[in-house]
C-alpha positions as CSV (number, residue, x, y, z in Angstrom):
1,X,-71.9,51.8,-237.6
2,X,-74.8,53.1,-240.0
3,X,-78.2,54.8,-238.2
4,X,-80.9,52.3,-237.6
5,X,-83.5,54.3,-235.6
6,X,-83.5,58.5,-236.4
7,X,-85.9,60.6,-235.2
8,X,-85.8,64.1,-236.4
9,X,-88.5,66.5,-234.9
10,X,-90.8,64.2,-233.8
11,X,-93.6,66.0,-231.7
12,X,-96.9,64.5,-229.8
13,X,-99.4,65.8,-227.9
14,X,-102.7,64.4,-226.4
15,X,-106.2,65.8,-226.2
16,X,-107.3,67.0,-222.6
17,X,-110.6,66.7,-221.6
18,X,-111.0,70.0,-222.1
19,X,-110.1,69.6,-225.6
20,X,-106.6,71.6,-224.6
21,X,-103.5,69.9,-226.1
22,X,-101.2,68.8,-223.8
23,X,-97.4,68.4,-225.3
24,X,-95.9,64.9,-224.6
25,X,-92.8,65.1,-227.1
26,X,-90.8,67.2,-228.8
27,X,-87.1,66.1,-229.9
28,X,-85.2,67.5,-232.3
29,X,-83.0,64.8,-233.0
30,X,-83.0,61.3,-231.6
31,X,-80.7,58.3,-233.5
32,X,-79.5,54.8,-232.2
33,X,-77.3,52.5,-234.9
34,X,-77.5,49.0,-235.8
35,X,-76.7,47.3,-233.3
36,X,-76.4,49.4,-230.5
37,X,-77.6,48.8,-227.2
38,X,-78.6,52.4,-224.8
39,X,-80.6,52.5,-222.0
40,X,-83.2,55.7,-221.7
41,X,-83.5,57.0,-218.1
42,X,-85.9,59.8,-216.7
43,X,-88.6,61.0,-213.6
44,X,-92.1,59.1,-214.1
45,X,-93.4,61.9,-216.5
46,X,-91.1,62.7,-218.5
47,X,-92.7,60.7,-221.8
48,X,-90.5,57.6,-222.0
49,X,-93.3,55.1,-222.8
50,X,-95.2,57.6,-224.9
51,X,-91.6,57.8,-227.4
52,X,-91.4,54.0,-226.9
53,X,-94.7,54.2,-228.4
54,X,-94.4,56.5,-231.4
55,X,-91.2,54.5,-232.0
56,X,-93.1,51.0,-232.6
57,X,-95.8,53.1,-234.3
58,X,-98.6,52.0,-231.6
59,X,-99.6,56.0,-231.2
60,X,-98.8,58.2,-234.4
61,X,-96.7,61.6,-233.7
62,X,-98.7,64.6,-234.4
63,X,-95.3,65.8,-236.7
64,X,-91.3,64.9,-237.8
65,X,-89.9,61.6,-238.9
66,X,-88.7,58.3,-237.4
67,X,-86.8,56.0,-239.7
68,X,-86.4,52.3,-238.8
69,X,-84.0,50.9,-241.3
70,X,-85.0,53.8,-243.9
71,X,-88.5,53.8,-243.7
72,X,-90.6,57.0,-242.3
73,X,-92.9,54.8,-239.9
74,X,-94.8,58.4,-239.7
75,X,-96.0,57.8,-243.6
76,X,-97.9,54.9,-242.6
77,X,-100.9,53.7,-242.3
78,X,-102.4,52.5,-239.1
79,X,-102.4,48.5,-241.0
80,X,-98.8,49.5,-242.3
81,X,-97.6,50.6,-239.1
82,X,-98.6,47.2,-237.4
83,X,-97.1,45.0,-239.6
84,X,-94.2,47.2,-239.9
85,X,-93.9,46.5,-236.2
86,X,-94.6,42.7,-236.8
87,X,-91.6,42.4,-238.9
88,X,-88.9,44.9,-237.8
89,X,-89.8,45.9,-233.9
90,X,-89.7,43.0,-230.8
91,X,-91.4,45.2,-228.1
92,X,-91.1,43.8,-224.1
93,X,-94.2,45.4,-222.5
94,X,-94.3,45.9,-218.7
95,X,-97.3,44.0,-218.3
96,X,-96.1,41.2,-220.6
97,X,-99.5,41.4,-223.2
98,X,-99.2,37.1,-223.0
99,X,-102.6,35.5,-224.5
100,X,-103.8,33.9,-221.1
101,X,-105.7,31.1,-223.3
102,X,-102.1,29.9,-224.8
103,X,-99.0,28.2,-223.9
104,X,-95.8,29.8,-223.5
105,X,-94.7,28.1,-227.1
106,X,-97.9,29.1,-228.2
107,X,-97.3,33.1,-227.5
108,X,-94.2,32.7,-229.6
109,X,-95.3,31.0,-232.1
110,X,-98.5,33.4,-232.6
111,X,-95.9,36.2,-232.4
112,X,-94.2,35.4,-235.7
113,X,-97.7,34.9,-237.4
114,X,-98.5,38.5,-237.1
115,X,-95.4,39.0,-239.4
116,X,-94.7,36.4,-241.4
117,X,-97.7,34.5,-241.3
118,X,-96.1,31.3,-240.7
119,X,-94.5,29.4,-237.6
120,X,-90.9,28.6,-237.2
121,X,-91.2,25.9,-234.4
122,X,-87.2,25.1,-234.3
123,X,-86.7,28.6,-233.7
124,X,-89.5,29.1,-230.9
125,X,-88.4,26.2,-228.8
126,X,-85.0,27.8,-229.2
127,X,-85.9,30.9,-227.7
128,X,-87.7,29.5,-225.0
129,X,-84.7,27.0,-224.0
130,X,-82.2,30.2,-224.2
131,X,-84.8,31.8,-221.6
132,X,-84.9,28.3,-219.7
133,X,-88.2,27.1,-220.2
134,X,-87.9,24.6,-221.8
135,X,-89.9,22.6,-218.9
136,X,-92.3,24.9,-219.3
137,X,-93.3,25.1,-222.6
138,X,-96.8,24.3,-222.5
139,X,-97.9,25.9,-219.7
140,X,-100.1,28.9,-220.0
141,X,-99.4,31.9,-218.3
142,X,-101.5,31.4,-215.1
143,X,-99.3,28.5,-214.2
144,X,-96.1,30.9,-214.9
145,X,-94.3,33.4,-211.8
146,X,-93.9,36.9,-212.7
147,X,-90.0,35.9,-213.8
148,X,-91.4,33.4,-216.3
149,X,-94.0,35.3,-217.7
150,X,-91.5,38.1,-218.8
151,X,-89.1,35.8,-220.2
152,X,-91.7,34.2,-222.4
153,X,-92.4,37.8,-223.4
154,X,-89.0,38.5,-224.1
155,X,-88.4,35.1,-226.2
156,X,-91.8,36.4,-228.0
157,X,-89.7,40.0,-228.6
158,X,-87.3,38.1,-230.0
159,X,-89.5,35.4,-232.6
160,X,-89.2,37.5,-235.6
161,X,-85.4,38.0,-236.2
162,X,-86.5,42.0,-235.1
163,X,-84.2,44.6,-236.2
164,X,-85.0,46.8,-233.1
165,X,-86.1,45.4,-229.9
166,X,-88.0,48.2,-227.5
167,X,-88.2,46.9,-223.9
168,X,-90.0,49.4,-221.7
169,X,-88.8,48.6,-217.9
170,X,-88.6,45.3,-218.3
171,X,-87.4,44.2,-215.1
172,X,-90.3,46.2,-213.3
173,X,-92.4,43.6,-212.4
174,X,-89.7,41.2,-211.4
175,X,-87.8,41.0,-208.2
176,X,-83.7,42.0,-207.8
177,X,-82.8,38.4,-208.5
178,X,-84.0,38.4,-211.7
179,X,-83.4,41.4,-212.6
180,X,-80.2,41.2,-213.6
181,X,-80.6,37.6,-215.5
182,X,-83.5,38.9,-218.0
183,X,-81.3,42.3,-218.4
184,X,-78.4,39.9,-219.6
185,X,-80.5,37.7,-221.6
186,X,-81.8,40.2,-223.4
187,X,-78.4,42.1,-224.3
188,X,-76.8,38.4,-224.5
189,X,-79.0,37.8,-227.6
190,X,-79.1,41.2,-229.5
191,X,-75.8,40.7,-229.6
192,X,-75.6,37.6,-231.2
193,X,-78.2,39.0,-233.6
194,X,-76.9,42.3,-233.8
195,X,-80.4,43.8,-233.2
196,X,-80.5,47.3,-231.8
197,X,-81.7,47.5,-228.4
198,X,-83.6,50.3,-226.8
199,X,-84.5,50.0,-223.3
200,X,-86.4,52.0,-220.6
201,X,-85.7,51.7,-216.8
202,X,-85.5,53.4,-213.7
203,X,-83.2,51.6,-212.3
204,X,-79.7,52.1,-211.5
205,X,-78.2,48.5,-211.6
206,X,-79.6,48.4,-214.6
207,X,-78.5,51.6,-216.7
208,X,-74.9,51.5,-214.8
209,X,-74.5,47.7,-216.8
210,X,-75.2,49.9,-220.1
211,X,-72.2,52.2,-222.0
212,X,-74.9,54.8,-223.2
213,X,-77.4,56.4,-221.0
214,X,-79.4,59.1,-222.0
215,X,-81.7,61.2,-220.4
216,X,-85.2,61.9,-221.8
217,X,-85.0,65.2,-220.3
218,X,-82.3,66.2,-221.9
219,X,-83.5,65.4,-225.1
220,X,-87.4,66.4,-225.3
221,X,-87.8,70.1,-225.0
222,X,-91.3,69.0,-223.3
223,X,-91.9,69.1,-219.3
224,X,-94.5,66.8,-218.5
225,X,-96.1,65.9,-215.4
226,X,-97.3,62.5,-215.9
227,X,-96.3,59.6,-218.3
C-alpha cells in the first residue's frame, strides 16, 4: 500500500504563562497508508489530541513535515490549511462541533459546502440512513441523545468523500451499547471507501477490535503531563 499520512519530525510546543515553552510533540517518524485503519492509545497527557490536531492542520507544528496525500500541510497557510482539511480530512470531535440552529441533514450538508461549495443531497441522506437516521433527519440537535448526535457527526466526517478520517475518542460520550456500533460504522464505511482511518481512544474494547495499535508514548520523545 503507498503512504497516505507521514510525519517526519514534527515538533510542537505551547506558550506557558510564563512565556516558558512547554514541549507537546516531538516524533521522528509517524506514517499510516491509504487505507489503513490504526487505533492510537496512551495516558491523558501524553499529546494524542494535540497530534490529532497538527494532523488536520487546526494548530500549526512549530517544525517537520506531515504529508496527506503528498502535500506538506506544514507549508500552508492558515486559509490553505482549512480548506485542505475541508476536502481531504473528515475529523469526529469528542464534543460533536453540530450547529445547534440546524437539522441533522443540514450539518451534513453544510459540511460539504466548506469544501466543495456545493450540496450533494443524495449522498447526505445516504450517510444519514447508513447511520440510521433517517427518521431523524430534520431534527436539530437538542431533540437528538448523545448516540445520535455522534452519528450525525460521523455521517458529517464522512460528507466529503475524505481521504483521512481523524476520530478523536469517539465513543467517549456514548454509553457501552453504542460504543461498539458507531466503532463499526465507522470502520464499516472507510472500508468501502478505502479512506484511512485514524482513531484515538482509551478504551480497550475498542483498540483490541483494531490490527494496529500504537502507543503515543512510544512514538513522541515528549513526556507531558496534561493533554
Amino acid at each position: 500500500m503507498a503512504v497516505l499520512l507521514d510525519l517526519e519530525d514534527v515538533k510542537k510546543s505551547f506558550v506557558e504563562p510564563s512565556g516558558e515553552a512547554l514541549p507537546i510533540l516531538d516524533i521522528p517518524r509517524f506514517q499510516l497508508q491509504r487505507g489503513e485503519q490504526m487505533v492510537l492509545v496512551g495516558p491523558s497527557g501524553c499529546g494524542k489530541t494535540t497530534m490529532l490536531h497538527v494532523i488536520a492542520g487546526i494548530r500549526r507544528a512549530d517544525t517537520g513535515t506531515i504529508r496527506i496525500g503528498g502535500t506538506d500541510i506544514a507549508t500552508l497557510s492558515e486559509h490553505g490549511r482549512d480548506r485542505f482539511r475541508a476536502a481531504k480530512i473528515g475529523y469526529v470531535f469528542q464534543t460533536f462541533n453540530l450547529l445547534p440552529g440546524f437539522s441533522a441533514l443540514e450539518n451534513v450538508l453544510l459540511g460539504m459546502t466548506f469544501a466543495r461549495g456545493r450540496k450533494d443531497p443524495p449522498r447526505a441522506r445516504m450517510l444519514l440512513d447508513r447511520v440510521g437516521l433517517t427518521a431523524r433527519a430534520a431534527h436539530k440537535p437538542v431533540a437528538l441523545s448523545v448516540g445520535e448526535q455522534q452519528r450525525v457527526a460521523v455521517a458529517r466526517a464522512l460528507a466529503n468523500r475524505p481521504a483521512l478520517i481523524l476520530a478523536d475518542e469517539p465513543t467517549a460520550n456514548v454509553d457501552r451499547a453504542h460504543q461498539e456500533q458507531i466503532v463499526e460504522l465507522i470502520r464499516e464505511i472507510c472500508r468501502e471507501e478505502h479512506i484511512s482511518l485514524l482513531m484515538v481512544t482509551h478504551s480497550h474494547e475498542v483498540a483490541a477490535r483494531f490490527s494496529r495499535v500504537d502507543r503515543l508514548e512510544e512514538i513522541n520523545r515528549v513526556r507531558v503531563s496534561n493533554d
